[in-house]
C-alpha positions, -999 to +999 in steps of 0.1 A: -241-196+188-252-160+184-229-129+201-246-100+208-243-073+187-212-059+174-190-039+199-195-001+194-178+013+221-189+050+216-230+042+216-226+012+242-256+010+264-262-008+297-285-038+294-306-048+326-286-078+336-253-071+315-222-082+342-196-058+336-156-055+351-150-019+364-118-002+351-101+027+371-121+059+359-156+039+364-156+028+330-168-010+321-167-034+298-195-055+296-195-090+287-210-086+254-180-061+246-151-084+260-168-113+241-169-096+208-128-085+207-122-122+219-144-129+192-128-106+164-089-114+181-098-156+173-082-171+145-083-211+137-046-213+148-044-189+177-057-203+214-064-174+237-066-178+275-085-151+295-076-149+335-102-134+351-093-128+389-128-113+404-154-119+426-184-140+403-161-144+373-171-177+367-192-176+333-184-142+320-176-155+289-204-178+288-178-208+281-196-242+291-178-256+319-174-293+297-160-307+270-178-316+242-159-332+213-180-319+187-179-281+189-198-257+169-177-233+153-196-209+143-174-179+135-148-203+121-166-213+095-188-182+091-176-178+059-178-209+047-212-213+054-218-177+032-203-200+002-230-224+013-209-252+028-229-272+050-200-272+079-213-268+110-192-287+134-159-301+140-140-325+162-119-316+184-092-330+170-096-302+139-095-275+163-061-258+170-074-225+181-098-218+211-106-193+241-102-208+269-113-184+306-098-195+340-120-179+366-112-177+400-150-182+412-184-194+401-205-166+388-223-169+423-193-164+446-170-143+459-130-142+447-103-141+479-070-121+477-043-118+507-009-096+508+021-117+491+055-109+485+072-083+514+055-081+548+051-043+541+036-048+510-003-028+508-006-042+479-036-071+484-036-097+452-061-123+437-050-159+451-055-169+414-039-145+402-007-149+425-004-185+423-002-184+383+026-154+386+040-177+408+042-207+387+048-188+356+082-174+370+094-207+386+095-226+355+125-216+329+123-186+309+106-187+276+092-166+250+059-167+265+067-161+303+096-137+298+070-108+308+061-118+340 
């Protein structure tokens, strides 16, 4: 599985087609760019899940929506391959680190978002995004939901 080129933020150019998210200040990252710091952030042992609350989120990772028990990890074993190993796939069972995106839509569909919390509130949320607040700071406090 090729990635696009390597992020360069300062010469980044818009490709015909690129889905983007828009930050405040009408900047955007494009996929390409969001895949490529997932890609540089993975290590074998880390698991990184990516919460993407948007209108036609679905797919902008370009994660397959399956599971497939033999998974091609190509940047895993990049370097492996440069020694010339011939590993080119794994079972899942050898895997301990992955990305993992939980959209709130198909790529073809738009995301809904409703005022929660006080009945003043202007603020208007994802649903997706409220619900897994929501659960997070039901369940006991941990190490990894103490920020929420």
């Amino acid at each position: 599985m090729d990635l696009d080129p390597p992020l360069d933020m300062e010469n980044s150019q818009e490709r015909v087609g690129d889905a983007y998210m828009l930050l405040p200040g009408h900047e955007r990252i494009y996929d390409y760019e969001f895949r490529e710091w997932l890609r540089l952030a993975q290590f074998p042992t880390t698991s990184i899940i990516v919460v993407i609350d948007s209108c036609h989120s679905g797919g902008f990772l370009g994660t397959q929506a399956f599971h497939d028990p033999y998974i091609r990890l190509s940047y895993i074993y990049k370097e492996e391959r440069k020694r010339g190993d011939n590993t080119e796939t794994a079972t899942a069972a050898e895997i301990t680190g992955q990305v993992i995106e939980i959209a709130a839509t198909p790529k073809d569909q738009k995301s809904f978002g409703d005022k929660f919390g006080h009945p003043d509130s202007m603020a208007i949320h994802g649903i997706l995004s409220w619900n897994i607040i929501h659960y997070l700071k039901s369940q006991p406090t941990s190490p990894r939901t103490s920020s929420f």
